[in-house]
C-alpha positions in Angstrom: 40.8 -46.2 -16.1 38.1 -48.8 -16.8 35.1 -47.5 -15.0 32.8 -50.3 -15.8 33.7 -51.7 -12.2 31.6 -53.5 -9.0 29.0 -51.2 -7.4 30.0 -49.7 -4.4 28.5 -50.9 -1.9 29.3 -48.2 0.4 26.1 -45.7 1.9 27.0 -42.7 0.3 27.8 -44.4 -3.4 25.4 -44.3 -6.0 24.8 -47.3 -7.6 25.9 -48.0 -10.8 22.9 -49.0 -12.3 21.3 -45.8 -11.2 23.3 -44.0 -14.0 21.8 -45.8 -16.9 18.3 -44.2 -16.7 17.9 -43.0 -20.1 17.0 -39.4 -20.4 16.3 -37.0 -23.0 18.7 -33.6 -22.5 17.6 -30.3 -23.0 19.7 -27.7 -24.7 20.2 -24.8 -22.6 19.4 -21.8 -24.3 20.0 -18.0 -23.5 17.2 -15.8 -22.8 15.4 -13.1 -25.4 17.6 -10.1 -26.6 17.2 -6.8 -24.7 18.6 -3.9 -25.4 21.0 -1.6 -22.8 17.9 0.4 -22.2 15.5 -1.9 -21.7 17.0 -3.7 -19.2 18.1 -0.6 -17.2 14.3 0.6 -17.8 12.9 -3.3 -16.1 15.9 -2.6 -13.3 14.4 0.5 -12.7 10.8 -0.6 -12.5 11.2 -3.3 -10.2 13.7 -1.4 -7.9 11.4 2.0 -7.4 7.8 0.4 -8.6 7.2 -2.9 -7.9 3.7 -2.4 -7.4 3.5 -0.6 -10.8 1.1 2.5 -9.6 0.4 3.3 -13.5 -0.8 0.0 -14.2 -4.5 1.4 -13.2 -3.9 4.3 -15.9 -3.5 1.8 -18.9 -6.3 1.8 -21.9 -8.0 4.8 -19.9 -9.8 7.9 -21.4 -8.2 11.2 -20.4 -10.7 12.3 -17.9 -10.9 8.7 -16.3 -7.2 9.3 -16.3 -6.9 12.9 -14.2 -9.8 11.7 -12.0 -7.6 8.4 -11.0 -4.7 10.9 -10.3 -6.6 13.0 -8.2 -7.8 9.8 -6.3 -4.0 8.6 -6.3 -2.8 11.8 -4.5 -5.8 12.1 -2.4 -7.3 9.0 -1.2 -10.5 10.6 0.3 -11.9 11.3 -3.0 -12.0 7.4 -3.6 -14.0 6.2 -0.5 -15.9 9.6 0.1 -18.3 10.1 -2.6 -20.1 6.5 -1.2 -20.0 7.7 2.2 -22.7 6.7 4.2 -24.8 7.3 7.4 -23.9 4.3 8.5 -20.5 4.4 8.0 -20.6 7.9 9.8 -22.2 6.2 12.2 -19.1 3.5 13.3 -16.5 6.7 12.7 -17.8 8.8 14.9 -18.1 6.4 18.3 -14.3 5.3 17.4 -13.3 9.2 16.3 -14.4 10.0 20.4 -13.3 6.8 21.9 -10.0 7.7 20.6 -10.3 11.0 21.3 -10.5 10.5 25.1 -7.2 8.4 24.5 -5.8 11.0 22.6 -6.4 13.6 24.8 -4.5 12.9 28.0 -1.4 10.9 26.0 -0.9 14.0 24.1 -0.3 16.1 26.8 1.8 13.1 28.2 3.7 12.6 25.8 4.5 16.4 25.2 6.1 16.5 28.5 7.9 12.9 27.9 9.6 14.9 24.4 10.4 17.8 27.2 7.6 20.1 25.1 5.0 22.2 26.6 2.0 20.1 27.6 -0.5 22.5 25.5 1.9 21.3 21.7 0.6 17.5 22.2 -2.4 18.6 22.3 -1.7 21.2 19.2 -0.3 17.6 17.3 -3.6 15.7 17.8 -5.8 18.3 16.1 -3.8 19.3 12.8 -1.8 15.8 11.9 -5.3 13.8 12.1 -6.5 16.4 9.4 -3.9 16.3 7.2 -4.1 12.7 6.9 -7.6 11.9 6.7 -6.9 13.8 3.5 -4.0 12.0 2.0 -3.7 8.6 3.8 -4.6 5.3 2.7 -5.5 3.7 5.9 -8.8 2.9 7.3 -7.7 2.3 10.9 -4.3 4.4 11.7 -5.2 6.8 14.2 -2.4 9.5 14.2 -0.8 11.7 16.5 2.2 12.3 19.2 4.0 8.5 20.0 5.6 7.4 22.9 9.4 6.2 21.1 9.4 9.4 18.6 8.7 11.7 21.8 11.4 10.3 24.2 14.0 10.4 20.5 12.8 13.9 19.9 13.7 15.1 23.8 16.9 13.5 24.4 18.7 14.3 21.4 17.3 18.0 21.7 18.6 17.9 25.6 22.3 16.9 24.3 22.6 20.6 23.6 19.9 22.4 24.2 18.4 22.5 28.0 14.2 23.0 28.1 14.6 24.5 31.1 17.3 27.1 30.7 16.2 27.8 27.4 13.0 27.2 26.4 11.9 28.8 23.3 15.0 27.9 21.3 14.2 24.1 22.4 10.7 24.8 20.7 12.2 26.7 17.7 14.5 23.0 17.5 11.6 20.8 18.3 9.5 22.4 15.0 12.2 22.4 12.6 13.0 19.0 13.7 9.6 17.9 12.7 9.7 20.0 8.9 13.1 17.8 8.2 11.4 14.3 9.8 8.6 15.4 7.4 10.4 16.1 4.3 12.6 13.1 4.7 9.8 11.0 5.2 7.6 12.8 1.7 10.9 12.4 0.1 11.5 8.6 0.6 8.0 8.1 -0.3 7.8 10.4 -3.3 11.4 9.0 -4.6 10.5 5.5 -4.1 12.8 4.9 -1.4 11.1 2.9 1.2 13.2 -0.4 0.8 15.3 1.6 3.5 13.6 1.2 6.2 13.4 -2.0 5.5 16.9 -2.2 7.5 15.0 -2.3 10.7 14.2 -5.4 11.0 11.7 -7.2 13.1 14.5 -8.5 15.8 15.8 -4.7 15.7 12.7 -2.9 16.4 11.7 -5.8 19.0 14.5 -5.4 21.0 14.8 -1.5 20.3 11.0 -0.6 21.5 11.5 -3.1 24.8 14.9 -1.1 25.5 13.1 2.2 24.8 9.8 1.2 26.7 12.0 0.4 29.8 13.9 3.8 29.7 10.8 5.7 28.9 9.0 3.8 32.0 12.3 4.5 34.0 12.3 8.5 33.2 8.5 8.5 34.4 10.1 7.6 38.3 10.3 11.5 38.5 6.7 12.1 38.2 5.1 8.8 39.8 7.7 9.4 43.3 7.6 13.2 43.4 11.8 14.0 42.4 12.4 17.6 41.6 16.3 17.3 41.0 16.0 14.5 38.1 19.2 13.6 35.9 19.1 14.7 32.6 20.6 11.1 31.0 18.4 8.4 29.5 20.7 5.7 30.5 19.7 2.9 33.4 22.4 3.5 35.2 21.9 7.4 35.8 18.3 7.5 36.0 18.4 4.8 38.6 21.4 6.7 40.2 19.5 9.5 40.3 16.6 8.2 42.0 18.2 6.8 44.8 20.3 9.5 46.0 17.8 11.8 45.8 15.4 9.7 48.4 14.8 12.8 50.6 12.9 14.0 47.6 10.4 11.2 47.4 6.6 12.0 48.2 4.7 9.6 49.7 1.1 11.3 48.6 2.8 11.2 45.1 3.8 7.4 45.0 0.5 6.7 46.3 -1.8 8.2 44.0 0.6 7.4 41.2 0.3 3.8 42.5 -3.1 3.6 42.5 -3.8 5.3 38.7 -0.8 3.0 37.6 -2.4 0.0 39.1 -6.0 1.0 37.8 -4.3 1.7 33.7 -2.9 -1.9 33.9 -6.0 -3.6 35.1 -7.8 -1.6 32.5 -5.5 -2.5 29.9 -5.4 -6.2 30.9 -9.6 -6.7 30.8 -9.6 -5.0 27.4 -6.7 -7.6 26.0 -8.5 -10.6 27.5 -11.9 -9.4 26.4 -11.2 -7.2 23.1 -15.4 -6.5 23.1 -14.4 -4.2 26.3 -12.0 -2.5 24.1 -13.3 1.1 25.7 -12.7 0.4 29.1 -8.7 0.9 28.3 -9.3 3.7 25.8 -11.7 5.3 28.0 -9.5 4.7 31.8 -6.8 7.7 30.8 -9.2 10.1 29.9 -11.2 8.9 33.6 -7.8 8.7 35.7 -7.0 12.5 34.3 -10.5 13.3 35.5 -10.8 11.8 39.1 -7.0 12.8 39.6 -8.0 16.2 38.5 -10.6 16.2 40.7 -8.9 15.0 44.2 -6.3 17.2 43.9 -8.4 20.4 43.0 -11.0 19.1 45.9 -8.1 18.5 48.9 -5.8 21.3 47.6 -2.8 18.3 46.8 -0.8 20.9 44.8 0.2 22.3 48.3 1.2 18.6 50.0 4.0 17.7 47.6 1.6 16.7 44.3 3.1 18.9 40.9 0.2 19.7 38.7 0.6 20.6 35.0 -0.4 24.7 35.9 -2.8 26.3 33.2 -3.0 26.1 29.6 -3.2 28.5 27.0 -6.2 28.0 25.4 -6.9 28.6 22.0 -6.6 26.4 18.4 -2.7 25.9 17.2 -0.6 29.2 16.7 1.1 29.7 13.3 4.7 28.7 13.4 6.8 28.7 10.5 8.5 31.7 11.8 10.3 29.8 14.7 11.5 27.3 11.6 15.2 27.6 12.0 18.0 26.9 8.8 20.5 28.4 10.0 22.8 28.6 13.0 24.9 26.1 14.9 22.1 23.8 15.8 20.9 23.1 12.1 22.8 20.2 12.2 20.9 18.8 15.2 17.6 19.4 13.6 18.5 17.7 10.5 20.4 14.2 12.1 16.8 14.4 14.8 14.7 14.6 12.0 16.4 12.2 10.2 15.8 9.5 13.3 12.7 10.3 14.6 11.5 10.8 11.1 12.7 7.0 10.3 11.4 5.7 13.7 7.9 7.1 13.2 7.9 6.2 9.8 8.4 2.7 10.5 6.2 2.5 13.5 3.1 3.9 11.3 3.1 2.0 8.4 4.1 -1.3 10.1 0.8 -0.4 12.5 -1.3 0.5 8.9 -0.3 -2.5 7.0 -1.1 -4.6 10.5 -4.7 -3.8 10.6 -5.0 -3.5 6.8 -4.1 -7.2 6.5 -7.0 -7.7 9.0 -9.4 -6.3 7.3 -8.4 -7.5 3.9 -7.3 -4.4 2.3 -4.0 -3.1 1.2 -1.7 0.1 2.2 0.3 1.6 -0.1 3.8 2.3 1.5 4.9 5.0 -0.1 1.3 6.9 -0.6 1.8 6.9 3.9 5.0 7.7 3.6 3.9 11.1 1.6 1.2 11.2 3.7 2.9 10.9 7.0 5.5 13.5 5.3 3.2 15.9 4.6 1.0 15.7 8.0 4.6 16.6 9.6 5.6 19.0 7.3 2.3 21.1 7.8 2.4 20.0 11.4 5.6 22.2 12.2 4.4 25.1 10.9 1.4 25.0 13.2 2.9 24.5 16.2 3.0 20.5 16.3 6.3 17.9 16.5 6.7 14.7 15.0 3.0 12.7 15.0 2.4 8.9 13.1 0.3 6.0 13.8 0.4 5.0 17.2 -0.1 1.2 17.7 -2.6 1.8 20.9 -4.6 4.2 19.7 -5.2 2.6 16.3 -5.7 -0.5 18.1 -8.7 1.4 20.0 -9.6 2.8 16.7 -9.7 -0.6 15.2 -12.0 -2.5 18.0 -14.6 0.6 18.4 -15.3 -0.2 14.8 -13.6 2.6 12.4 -14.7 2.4 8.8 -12.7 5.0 7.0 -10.2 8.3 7.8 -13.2 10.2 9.4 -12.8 8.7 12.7 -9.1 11.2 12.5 -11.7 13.9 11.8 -13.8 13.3 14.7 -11.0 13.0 16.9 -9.4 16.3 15.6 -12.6 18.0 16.2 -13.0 16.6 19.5 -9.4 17.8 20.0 -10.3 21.6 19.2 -13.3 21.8 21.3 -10.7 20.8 24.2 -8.3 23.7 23.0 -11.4 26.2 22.6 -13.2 25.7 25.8 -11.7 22.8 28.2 -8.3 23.7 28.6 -8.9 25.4 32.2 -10.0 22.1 33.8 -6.2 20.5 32.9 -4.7 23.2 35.5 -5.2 20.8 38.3 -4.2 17.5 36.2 -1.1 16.0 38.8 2.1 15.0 36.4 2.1 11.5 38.7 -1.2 10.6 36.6 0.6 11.9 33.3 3.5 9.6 34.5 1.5 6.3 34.7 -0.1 7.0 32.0 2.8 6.5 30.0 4.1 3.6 31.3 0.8 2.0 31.1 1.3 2.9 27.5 4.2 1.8 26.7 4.3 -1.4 28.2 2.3 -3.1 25.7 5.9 -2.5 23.6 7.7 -5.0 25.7 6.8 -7.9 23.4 8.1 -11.2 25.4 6.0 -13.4 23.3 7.9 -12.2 19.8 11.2 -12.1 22.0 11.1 -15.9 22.4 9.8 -16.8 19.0 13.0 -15.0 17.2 15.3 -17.4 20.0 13.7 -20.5 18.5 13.7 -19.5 14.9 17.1 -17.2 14.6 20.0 -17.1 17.1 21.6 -14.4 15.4 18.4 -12.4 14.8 18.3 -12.8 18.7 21.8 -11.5 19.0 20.6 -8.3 17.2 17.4 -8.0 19.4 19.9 -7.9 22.8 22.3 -5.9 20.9 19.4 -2.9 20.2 17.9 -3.7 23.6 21.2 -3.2 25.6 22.4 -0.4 23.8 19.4 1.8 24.1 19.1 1.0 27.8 22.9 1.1 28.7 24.2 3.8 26.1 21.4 5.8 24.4 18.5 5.9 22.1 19.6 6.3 18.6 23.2 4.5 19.8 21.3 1.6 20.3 19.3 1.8 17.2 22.5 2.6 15.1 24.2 -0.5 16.8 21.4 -2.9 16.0 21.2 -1.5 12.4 25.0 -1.8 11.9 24.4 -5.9 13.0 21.9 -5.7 10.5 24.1 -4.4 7.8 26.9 -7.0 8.5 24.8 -10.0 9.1 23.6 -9.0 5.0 27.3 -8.0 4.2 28.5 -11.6 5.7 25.5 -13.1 3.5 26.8 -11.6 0.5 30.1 -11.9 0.6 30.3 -15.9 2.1 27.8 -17.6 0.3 26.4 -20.6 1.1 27.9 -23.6 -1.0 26.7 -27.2 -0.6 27.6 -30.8 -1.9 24.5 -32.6 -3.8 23.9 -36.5 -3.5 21.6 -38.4 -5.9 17.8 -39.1 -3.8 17.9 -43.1 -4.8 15.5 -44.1 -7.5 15.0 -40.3 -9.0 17.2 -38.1 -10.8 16.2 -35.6 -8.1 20.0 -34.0 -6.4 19.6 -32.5 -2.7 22.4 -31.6 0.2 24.0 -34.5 1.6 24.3 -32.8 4.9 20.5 -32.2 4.7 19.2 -35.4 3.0 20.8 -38.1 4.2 19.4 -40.5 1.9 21.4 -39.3 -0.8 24.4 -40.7 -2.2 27.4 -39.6 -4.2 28.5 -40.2 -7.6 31.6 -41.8 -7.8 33.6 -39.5 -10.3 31.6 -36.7 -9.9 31.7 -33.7 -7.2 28.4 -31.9 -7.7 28.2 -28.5 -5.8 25.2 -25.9 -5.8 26.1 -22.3 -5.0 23.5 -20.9 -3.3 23.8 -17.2 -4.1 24.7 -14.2 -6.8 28.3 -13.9 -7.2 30.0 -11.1 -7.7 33.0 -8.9 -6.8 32.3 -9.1 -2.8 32.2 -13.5 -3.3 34.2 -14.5 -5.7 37.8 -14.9 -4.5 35.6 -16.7 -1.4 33.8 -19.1 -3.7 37.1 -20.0 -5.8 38.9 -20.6 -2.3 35.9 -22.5 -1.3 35.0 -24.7 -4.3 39.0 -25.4 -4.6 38.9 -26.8 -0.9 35.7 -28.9 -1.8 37.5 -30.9 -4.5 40.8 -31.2 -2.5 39.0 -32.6 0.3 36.6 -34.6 -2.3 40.2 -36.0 -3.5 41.7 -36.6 -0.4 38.3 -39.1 0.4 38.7 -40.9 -2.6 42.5 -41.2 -2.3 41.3 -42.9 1.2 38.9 -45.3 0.0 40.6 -46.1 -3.3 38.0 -45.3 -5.4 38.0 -43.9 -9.2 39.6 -40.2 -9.4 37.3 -37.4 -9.4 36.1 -36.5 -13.6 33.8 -33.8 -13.1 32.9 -30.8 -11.3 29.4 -29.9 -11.3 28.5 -26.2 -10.3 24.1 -26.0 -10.1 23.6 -22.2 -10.6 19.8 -23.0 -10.3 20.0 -20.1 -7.2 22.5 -17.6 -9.0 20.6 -15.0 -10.2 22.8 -12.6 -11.0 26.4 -12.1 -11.8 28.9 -9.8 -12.4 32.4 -10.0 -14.5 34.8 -10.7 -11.4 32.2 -13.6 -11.4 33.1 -14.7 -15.1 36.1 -14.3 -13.9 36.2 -16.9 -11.5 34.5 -19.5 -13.9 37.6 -19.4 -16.0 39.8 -19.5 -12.9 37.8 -22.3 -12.3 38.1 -24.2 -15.2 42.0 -23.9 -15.8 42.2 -25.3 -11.8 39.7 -28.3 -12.3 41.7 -28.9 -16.1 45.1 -28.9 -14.2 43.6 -31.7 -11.9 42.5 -34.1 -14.6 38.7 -33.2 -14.4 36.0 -30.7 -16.4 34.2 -27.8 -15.1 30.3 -28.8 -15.7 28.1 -26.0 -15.5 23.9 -26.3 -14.6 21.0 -24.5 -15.5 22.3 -20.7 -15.3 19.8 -18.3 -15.1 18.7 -15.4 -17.8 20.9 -13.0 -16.9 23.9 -15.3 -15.8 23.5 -17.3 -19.5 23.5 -14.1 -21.1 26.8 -12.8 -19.6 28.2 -16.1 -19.9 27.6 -16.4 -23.6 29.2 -12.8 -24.1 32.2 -13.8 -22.6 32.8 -16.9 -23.4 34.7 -16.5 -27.0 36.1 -19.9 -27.6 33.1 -21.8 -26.5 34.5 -23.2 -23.6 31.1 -23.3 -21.3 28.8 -23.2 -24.0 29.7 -26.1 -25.2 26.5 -28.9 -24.8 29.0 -31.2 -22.6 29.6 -28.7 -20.5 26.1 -26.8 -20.1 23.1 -28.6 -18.8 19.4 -28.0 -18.1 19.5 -30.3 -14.4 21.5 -32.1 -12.8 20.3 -35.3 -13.4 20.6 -34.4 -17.2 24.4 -34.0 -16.6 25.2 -36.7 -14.5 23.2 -39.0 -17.0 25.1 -37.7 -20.4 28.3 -37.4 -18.6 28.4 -41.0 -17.3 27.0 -42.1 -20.8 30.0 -40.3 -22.2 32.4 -42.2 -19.6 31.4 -45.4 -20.4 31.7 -45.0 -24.2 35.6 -44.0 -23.4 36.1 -47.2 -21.2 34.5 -49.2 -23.8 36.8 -47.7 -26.4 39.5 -48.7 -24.3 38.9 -51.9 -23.4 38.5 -52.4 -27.2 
């Protein structure tokens, strides 16, 4: 067919005179020669260290070289021999603001994770040593959390009862920690933190809302005085609960818990509108603990309804790696707990590290916290502690009192252990209402509206996955919640993977520049040419897709010209600019490819494959069929510009 005809002078028709732009074509030309090893070596690298650790190492003395692997393993021996007075100075007003936060959530929290009050406050004096030692953050104050706690108690209670059974829930509690520990050293020493990277942002929204409701919800028992309290996490039994056991209520206990829960939230409220008055928050749980402490020791409220906490052993944490359990028919509890609370805490902490890090202009190393945090819960449950991280308010606290380095987790520790040496009797009296609101005061700041709406704006399906992880955890469970938000996760990726995203590209008038003709509207089609841009790797999960696919785009590409009357489609232009990688199912389909577009009168054009893509291509392609320089370009422009050059030579032949 002559194709020197009219232009078009339809919208979505290129010109004609738009095609003679001369241009110079670039040969494509594979990429350097590795060898098998080499590029399983670079593979490696980039998978496990992308932040190449032993770059600092290079064209180093051996004694520079063991004093920068000491510094590596132990990041105090960086920033602590230029300590300063001053710097002491800032640490230890933060080390005892956070202390007086510490304090009263640990023994909060204890009881949230169905623990003895006395082990939260054993898990804010050991972890903060540990990791002063070997963590990499300036501002992460560690110790008991809120979401780890609540994880930790209600998977224990599945099978254990506190109550019935107390010591073997302890003896569970510890050994849950050492496997949450060594899972957590492990990904960090292996290089395996890319998995946590499956909770994403949406997930762990919509899972710490969920798990800040039910936590708020199980605090009903202490703030209206029930003694017969369901077991069950879910909304529906805990509110079930409440209400049918309404005889139970206390009013002295709903009003005092009303009037500390009301004071926390003011308190936390003037401190987020006015971050200079950070301590009055950090310092109004350590006060409520006090004056609650006081009214009921002063009017006697333990005999009018109010539950106090009862003494405390005093004393610094008791050696426990003989109530470490391996055995038995509950090992497999401890390991899938630790396993969840382990990834939980491990995400909360280093997401809460790298926050204030990027404050401050500094960098955390993920997998130096994640042997850190490993290690801080490893030695933690052989001293008596369960699983401790970062918390987000008390680093928060930490952060606005002005922290420098690690030593404010020193000064807090020690602050810790003179409360377990000499002030445990004045916690007899503390009420468990006060304990109660200070939880939910605590954990509301999780509820994150704000981020909630942002993901509806930007992602509808992120949003889905929010809901999903909220819903679950509040209707069904904790971790059933989590694993149903995670599993979204996985299959939003898998559905990524496996239907990639393929688009038709137009000529922007006036430039050889090619963009989606969905997108850009300006654009125009060439007539004769069908130009496509696969916008993924392909491989064995996407390849029988993207041959169904790119087989329906030049039927349907046919059936509009057939419509319009126009010249028959003569090429079929795949842009591989965004394949980077492919494997041979995905060779496989180019040659598919080719003997469909060849059947149909047209030529399979391929355009600027990537290194590793060229290199595979090359290897397979024995008789030269896509190596060929008509059928490989640099751009797109390049091809559609030697292509129609090459189509009107022919018609000028003919018509000669």
């Amino acid at each position: 067919m002559d194709m020197d005809m009219e232009p078009n002078t339809s919208n979505n028709m290129q010109p004609q005179t738009c095609l003679e732009i001369a241009m110079e074509v670039h040969r494509v030309v594979p990429p350097p020669h590795k060898t098998t090893l080499k590029k399983l070596q670079t593979r490696l690298k980039e998978t496990f260290f992308p932040d190449d650790p032993l770059r600092q190492f290079k064209g180093q003395p051996t004694g520079k070289k063991w004093i920068l692997a000491a510094q590596y393993v132990f990041p105090i021996l960086q920033w602590g021999p230029n300590y300063s007075l001053k710097l002491f100075k800032s640490d230890i007003v933060s080390g005892l603001t956070i202390a007086s936060l510490a304090i009263p959530q640990g023994i909060s929290y204890a009881k949230l994770a169905s623990l003895p009050p006395i082990v939260g406050l054993y898990s804010s004096f050991v972890p903060p040593l540990v990791y002063a030692v070997l963590g990499s953050s300036r501002d992460l104050a560690v110790g008991p959390v809120s979401i780890a706690s609540l994880i930790l108690g209600s998977m224990l209670t599945q099978e254990v009862s506190p109550a019935n059974d107390p010591a073997l829930f302890l003896q569970l509690a510890f050994t849950t920690t050492f496997f949450a520990g060594v899972f957590q050293a492990s990904l960090g020493f292996l290089r395996l933190g890319f998995i946590i990277d499956f909770l994403s942002k949406a997930t762990l929204i919509g899972f710490m809302a969920g798990a800040a409701i039910i936590v708020s919800l199980q605090q009903l028992k202490s703030l209206l005085g029930i003694t017969h309290f369901t077991k069950k996490m879910g909304l529906v039994p805990v509110l079930s609960s409440v209400f049918h056991n309404i005889k139970e209520w206390s009013w002295q206990t709903i009003l005092m818990g009303f009037c500390f829960l009301v004071f926390l939230l003011v308190a936390r409220h003037v401190s987020m509108r006015r971050p200079k008055l950070f301590w009055v928050s950090a310092g109004a749980p350590l006060v409520s603990v006090i004056l609650s402490t006081l009214l009921v020791f002063a009017f006697k409220a333990q005999k009018h309804g109010i539950s106090i906490i009862g003494k405390l052993q005093e004393g610094l944490n008791p050696p426990s790696w003989n109530m470490l359990q391996f055995h038995g028919s509950h090992l497999g509890l401890s390991i899938k707990t630790g396993l969840v609370t382990g990834i939980i805490s491990l995400t909360e902490g280093i997401a809460v590290g790298r926050t204030f890090a990027a404050l401050k202009n500094y960098k955390v190393d993920g997998n130096k916290e994640m042997m850190a945090i490993g290690v801080m819960n490893m030695v933690g449950s052989s001293t008596s502690c369960y699983v401790t991280t970062g918390a987000f308010s008390r680093s928060a606290v930490n952060h606005n009192a002005g922290a420098k380095t690690a030593v404010s987790n020193l000064v807090m520790s020690i602050t810790v252990m003179v409360t377990l040496l000499f002030l445990m009797p004045l916690f007899q009296y503390t009420p468990n209402v006060v304990l109660g609101a200070i939880i939910v005061s605590a954990v509301v700041g999780l509820i994150d509206i704000p981020a909630a709406y942002q993901i509806w704006k930007i992602d509808k399906f992120d949003f889905l996955v929010m809901l999903c992880a909220f819903f679950g955890v509040i209707f069904i469970s904790v971790q059933d919640g989590l694993a149903i938000a995670v599993g979204i996760s996985i299959f939003k990726i898998l559905m990524q993977i496996t239907r990639p995203k393929t688009v038709m590209l137009g000529n922007i008038p006036g430039t050889d520049i090619y963009r989606d003709v969905q997108h850009y509207k300006e654009s125009m089609k060439i007539p004769g040419f069908l130009i496509l841009s696969v916008e993924a790797p392909i491989n064995f999960a996407n390849s029988t897709y993207l041959n169904e696919r790119i087989l329906r785009w030049i039927e349907d590409y046919e059936a509009e010209e057939y419509l319009k009357k126009q010249s028959g489609l003569r090429f079929v232009i795949l842009d591989m600019s965004a394949v980077s990688a492919i494997d041979t199912s995905g060779i496989s389909l180019f040659k598919e490819l080719k003997k469909a577009v060849e059947k149909k009168g047209a030529e399979l054009v391929l355009v600027n494959p990537l290194g590793e893509v060229m290199e595979k291509l090359q290897k397979s392609d024995e008789a030269g069929d896509f190596t060929r320089p008509d059928c490989l370009f640099l751009t797109v422009g390049e091809a559609i510009a030697m292509l129609s050059a090459t189509i009107k030579g022919q018609s000028s032949n003919y018509v000669v």
